[in-house]
C-alpha positions in Angstrom: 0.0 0.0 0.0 1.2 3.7 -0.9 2.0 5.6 2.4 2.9 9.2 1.1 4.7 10.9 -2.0 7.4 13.9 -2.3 8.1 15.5 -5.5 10.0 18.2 -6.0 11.4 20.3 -9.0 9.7 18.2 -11.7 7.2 20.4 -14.5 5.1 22.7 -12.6 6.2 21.6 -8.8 8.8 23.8 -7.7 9.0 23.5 -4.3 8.5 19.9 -2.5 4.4 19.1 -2.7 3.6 15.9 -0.3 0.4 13.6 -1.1 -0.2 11.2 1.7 -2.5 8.7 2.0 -2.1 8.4 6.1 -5.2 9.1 7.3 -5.8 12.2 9.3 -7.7 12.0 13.3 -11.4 11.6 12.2 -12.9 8.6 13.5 -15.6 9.0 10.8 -16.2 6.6 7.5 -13.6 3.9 8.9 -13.9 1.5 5.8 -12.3 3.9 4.1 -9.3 2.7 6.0 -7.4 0.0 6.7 -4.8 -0.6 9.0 -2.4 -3.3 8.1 -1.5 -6.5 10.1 2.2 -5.3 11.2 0.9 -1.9 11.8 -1.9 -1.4 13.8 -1.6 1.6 14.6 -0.9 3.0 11.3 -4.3 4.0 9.3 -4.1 4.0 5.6 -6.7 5.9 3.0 -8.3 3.7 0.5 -8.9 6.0 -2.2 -8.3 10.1 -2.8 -8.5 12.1 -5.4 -7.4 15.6 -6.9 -9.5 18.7 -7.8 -8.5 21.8 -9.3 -8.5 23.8 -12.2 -7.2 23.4 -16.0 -3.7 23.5 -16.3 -3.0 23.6 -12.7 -0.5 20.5 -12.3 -3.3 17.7 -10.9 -1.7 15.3 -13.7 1.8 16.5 -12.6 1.6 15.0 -9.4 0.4 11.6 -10.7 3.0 11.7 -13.3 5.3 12.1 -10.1 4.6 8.7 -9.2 4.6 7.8 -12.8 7.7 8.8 -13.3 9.4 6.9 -9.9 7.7 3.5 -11.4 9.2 4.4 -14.8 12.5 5.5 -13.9 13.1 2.0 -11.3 11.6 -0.5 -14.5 13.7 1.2 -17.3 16.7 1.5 -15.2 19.0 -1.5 -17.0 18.0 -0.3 -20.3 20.1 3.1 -20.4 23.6 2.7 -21.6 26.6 4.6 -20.2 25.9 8.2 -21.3 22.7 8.1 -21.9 20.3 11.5 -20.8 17.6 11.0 -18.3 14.5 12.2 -19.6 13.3 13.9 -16.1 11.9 17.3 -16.8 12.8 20.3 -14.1 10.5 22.9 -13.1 11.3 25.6 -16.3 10.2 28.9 -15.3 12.8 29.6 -12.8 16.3 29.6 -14.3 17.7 28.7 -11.2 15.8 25.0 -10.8 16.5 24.7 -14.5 20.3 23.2 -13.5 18.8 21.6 -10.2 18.1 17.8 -10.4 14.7 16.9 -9.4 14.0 14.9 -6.0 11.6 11.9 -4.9 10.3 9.8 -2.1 8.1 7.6 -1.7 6.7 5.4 1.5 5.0 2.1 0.9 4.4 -1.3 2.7 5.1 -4.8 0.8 4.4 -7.6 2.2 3.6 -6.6 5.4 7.2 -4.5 5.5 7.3 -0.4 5.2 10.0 0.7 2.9 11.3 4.0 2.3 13.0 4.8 -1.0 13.8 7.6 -2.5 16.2 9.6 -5.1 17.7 12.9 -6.5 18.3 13.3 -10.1 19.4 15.2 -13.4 19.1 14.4 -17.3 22.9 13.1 -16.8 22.9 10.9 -13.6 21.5 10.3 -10.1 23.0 12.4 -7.3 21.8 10.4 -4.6 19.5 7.4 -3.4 18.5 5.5 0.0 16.4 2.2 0.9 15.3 1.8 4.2 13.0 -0.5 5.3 11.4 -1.0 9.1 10.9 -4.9 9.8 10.3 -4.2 13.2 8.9 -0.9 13.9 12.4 0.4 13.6 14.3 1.7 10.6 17.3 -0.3 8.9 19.3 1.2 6.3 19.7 -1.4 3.1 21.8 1.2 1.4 22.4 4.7 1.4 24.1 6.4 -1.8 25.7 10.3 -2.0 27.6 11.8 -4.7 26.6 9.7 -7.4 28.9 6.8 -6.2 29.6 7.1 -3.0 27.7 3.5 -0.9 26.7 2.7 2.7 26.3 -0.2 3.4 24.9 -2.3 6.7 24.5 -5.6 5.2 26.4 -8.0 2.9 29.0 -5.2 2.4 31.2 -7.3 0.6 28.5 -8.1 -1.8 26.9 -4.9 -2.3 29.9 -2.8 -2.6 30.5 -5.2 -5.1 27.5 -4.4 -7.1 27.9 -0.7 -6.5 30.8 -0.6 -8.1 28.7 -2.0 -11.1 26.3 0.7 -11.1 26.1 3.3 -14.0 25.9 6.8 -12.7 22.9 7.2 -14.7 21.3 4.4 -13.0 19.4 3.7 -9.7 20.5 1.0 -7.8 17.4 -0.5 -6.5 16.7 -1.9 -9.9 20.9 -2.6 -10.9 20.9 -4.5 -7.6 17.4 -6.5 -8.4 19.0 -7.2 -11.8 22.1 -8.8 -10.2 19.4 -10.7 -7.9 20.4 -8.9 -4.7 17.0 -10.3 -2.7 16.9 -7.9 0.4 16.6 -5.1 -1.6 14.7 -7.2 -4.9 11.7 -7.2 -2.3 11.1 -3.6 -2.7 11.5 -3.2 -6.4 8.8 -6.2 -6.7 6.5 -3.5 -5.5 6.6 -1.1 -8.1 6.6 -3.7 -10.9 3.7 -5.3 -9.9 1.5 -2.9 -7.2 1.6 0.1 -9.4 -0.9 0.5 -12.2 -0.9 4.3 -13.4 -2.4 5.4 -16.3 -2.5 9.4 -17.3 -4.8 10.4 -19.9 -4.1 9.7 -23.2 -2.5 6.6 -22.8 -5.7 4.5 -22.0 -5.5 2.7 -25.3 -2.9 0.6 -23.7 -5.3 -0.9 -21.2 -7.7 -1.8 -24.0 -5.2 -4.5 -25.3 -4.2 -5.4 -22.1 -7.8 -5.9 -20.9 -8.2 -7.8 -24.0 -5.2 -10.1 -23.9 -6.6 -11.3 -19.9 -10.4 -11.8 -21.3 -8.7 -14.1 -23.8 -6.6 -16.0 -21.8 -9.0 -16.3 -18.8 -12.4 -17.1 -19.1 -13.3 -16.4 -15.3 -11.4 -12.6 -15.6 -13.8 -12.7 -19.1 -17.2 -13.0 -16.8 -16.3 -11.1 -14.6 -15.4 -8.4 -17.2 -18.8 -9.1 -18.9 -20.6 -8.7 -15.2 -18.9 -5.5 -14.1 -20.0 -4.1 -17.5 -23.4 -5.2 -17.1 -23.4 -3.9 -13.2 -22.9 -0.6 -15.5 -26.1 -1.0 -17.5 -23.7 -2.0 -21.0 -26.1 -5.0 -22.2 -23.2 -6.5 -24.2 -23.9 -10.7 -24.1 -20.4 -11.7 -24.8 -16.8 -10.6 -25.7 -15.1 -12.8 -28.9 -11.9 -12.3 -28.4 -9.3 -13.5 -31.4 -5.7 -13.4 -32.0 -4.7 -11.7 -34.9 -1.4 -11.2 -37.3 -1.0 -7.3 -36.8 -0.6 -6.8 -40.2 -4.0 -8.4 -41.0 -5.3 -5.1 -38.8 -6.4 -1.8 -39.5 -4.3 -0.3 -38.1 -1.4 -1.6 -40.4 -3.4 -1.5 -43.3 -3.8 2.4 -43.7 -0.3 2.6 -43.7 1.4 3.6 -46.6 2.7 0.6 -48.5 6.4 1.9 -48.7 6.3 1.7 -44.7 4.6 -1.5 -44.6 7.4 -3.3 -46.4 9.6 -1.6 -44.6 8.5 -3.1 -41.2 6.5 -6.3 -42.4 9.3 -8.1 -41.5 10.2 -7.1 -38.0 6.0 -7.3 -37.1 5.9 -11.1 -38.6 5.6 -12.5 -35.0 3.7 -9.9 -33.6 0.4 -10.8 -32.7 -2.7 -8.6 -31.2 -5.8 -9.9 -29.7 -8.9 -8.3 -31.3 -12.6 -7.7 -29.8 -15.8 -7.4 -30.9 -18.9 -7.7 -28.8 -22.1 -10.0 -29.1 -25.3 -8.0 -28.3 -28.9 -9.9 -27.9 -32.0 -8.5 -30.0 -35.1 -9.5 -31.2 -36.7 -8.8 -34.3 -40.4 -8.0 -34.9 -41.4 -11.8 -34.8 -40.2 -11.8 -31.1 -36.9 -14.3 -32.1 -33.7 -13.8 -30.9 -30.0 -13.4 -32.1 -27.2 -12.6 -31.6 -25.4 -9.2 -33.4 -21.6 -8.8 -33.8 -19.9 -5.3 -33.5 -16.4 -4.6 -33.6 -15.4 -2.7 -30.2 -14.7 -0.1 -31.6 -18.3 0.5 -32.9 -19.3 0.9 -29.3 -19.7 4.2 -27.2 -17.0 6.0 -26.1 -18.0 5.4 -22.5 -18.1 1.2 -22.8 -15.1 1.3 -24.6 -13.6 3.5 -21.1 -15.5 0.8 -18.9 -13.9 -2.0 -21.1 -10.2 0.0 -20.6 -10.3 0.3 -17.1 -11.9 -3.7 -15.9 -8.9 -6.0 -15.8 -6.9 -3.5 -13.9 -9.3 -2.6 -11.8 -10.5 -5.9 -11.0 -6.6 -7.4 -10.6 -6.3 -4.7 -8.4 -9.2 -5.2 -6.1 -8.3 -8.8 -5.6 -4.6 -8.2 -5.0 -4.5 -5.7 -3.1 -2.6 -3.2 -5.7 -2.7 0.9 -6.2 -4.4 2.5 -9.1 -4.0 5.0 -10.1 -6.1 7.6 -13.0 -5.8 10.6 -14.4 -9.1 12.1 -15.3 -11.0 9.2 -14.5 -14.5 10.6 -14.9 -13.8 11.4 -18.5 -16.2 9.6 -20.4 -18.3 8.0 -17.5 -21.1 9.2 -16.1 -20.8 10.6 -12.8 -23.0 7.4 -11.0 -20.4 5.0 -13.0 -17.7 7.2 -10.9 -19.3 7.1 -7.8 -19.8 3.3 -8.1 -16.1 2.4 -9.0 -15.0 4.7 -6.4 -17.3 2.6 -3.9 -15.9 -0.2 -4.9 -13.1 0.4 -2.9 -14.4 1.3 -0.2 -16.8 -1.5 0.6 -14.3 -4.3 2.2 -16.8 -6.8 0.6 -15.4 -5.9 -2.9 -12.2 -4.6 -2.2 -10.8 -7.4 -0.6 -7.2 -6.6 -0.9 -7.2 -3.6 0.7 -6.6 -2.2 -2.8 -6.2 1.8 -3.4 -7.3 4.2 -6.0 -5.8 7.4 -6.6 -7.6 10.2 -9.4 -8.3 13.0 -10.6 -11.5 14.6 -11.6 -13.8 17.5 -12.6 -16.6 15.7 -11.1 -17.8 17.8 -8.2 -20.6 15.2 -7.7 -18.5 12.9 -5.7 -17.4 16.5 -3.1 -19.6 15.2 -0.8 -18.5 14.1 3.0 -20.8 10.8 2.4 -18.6 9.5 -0.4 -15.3 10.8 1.1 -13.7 11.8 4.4 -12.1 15.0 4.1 -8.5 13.4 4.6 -9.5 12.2 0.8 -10.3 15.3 -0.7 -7.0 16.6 -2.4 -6.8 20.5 -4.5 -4.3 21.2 -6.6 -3.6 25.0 -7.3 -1.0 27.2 -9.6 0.5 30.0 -8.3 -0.5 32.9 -11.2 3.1 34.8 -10.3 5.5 31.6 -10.6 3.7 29.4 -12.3 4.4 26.6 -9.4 1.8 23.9 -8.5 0.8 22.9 -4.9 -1.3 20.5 -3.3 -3.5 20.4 0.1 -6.3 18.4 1.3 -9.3 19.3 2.3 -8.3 18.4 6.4 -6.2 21.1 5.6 -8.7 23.4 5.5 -10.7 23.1 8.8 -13.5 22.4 7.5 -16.4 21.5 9.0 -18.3 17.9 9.1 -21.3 18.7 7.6 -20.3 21.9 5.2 -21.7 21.6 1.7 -17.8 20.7 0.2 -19.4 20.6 -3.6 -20.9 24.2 -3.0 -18.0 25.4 -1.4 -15.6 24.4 -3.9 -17.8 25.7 -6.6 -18.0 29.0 -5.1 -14.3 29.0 -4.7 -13.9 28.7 -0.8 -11.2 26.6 -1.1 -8.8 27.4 -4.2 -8.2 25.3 -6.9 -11.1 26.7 -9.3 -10.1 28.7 -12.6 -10.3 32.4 -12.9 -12.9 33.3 -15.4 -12.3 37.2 -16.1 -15.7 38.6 -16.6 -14.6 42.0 -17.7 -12.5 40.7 -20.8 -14.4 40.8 -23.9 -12.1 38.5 -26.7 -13.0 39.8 -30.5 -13.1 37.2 -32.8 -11.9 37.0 -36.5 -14.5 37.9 -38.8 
């Protein structure tokens, strides 16, 4: 489960933002908590999510976290030399030359690590693992100056690996690669309790949602149910593998490029989807009409996007995470997914889900305690983003939080200038 977040100097956050999910002192809506097994006394959120206007950084922060996951599971495929595509904060000169900083708090298998690093587009300035196995911390390695080490454990060994380490590369995943297992235990997080997805890049969920339905015909029902909880009468999913180049999508391109690839797609294969949906015709019989998936609504083809994920992560016990998850959905389809996780009868895993949204439906203290409620705001002078939550605010229980927000009590809302007329082109 994901404890808290730091980001600093990284697009619009300047200055170091923190995003926790520890829950704040209100004893109300407790199953939106958990506290886990080794830590009692620790109370986690099960879901939050981000308001705030256009262009204010809410996708920023996610891609924060986006970039940590990205950063660890690329590592061992940059080369000596190779840039770091990390992006500074770029409208102060001064943070332009300053590397960018992270940390991040999680439990795995009922151990809380903290991990964490500083970094440029030409190598990592510093890095630390610690982990607390019994309450207290242990240092697994601590690393300053690019390539300076401390070690506490298996010195020998790890000094050994250091000295393997690129500049450009984190050692949490150099070490994982060179099957270090102390420290392999923490990576295993982010490769397979992370699922982030920031708008625009859905698409990828629709073929990964695809390739599960076809392998699994149980993750295929439950697909087809969650779908029909959402009032989407679809009757069945054919799924079929396919030669890419047999698909659309190779076929409109032009033919000098398709021999120029054909080659290197020969063994790639994609599973395709179209959809089964029961009618009747005027003699009251009944079949059965194929669509491709595509030829469905905008809004099933979102719900179809988002079900393995969300599903896996429910039963597992995994974070996802969304950017602009309402897009698309109607605002009752939010609500329900967000509910999801909150009800320990469907969210068995303790699973958490982390999103941003215009929706002001779900600002509402029966959906969400206020330790939830997350704003993100631009300062108009630097152009820097910060975050605060709602807890932040003193707000009280029963305050209208959709009508406040709207009436712009809290921040986070655009500025619409009444006075400025715009002329348009005639």
């Amino acid at each position: 489960m994901l404890l808290e977040v730091k980001i600093e100097n990284f697009y619009s956050i300047k200055e170091q933002v923190v995003f926790s999910m520890l829950a704040g002192p209100d004893t109300t809506m407790n199953y939106n908590l958990y506290s886990p097994e080794n830590y009692k006394s620790t109370r986690i959120l099960k879901s939050a999510v981000f308001y705030g206007a256009n262009a204010a950084g809410k996708t920023n922060v996610l891609r924060g976290l986006k970039f940590i996951e990205r950063i660890i599971l690329e590592n061992n495929t940059r080369q000596d030399g190779d840039e770091i595509n990390v992006i500074p904060f770029r409208m102060d000169e001064k943070y332009k030359d300053m590397p960018s900083k992270f940390d991040i708090i999680f439990i795995h298998q009922g151990i809380k690590y903290a991990y964490g690093f500083t970094i440029d587009r030409k190598k990592v300035h510093s890095e630390y693992l610690y982990n607390y196995p019994k309450g207290r911390q242990a240092t697994l390695f601590e690393r300053t100056d690019t390539n300076r080490f401390k070690f506490t454990k298996d010195k020998e060994e790890q000094e050994a690996l250091s000295r393997r380490t690129l500049s450009n590369r984190l050692y949490l995943a150099s070490a994982t690669e060179w099957n270090y297992k102390p420290i392999a235990k923490a990576f295993e997080w982010f490769k397979r309790n992370l699922k982030i997805n920031i708008f625009g890049s859905l698409r990828n969920w629709v073929n990964y949602t695809a390739s599960v339905i076809h392998q699994n015909s149980d993750m295929k029902e439950a697909v087809r149910c969650l779908l029909a909880e959402a009032d989407i009468s679809i009757q069945d999913y054919l799924t079929e593998e396919r030669d890419i180049r047999e698909t659309d999508m190779y076929k409109v391109l032009p033919s000098t490029l398709q021999k120029t690839i054909s080659s290197d797609l020969s063994d790639k294969k994609v599973i395709s989807v179209r959809t089964s949906h029961r009618t009747q015709n005027e003699n009251g019989q009944f079949h059965d009409e194929i669509f491709d998936l595509d030829d469905e609504s905008a809004g099933t083809i979102k719900i179809f996007e988002l079900a393995a994920p969300l599903l896996e992560v429910l039963e597992n016990g995994h974070v996802l995470v969304i950017d602009e998850l309402d897009i698309q959905l109607h605002p009752l389809l939010v609500e329900n997914i967000v509910k999801k996780f909150h009800d320990p009868n469907q969210n068995t895993g303790n699973a958490q889900l982390i999103f941003t949204t215009h929706n002001t439906n779900l600002l509402t203290q029966t959906i969400f305690r206020r330790d939830q409620i997350w704003f993100v705001e631009k300062n108009q002078a630097s152009g820097a983003t910060d975050i605060y939550s709602l807890l932040d605010l003193k707000v009280r229980k029963d305050e209208n939080i959709e009508k406040g927000y709207l009436a712009g009590r809290y921040g986070a809302v655009p500025f619409i200038g009444e006075e400025q007329i715009c002329k348009w082109p005639k």
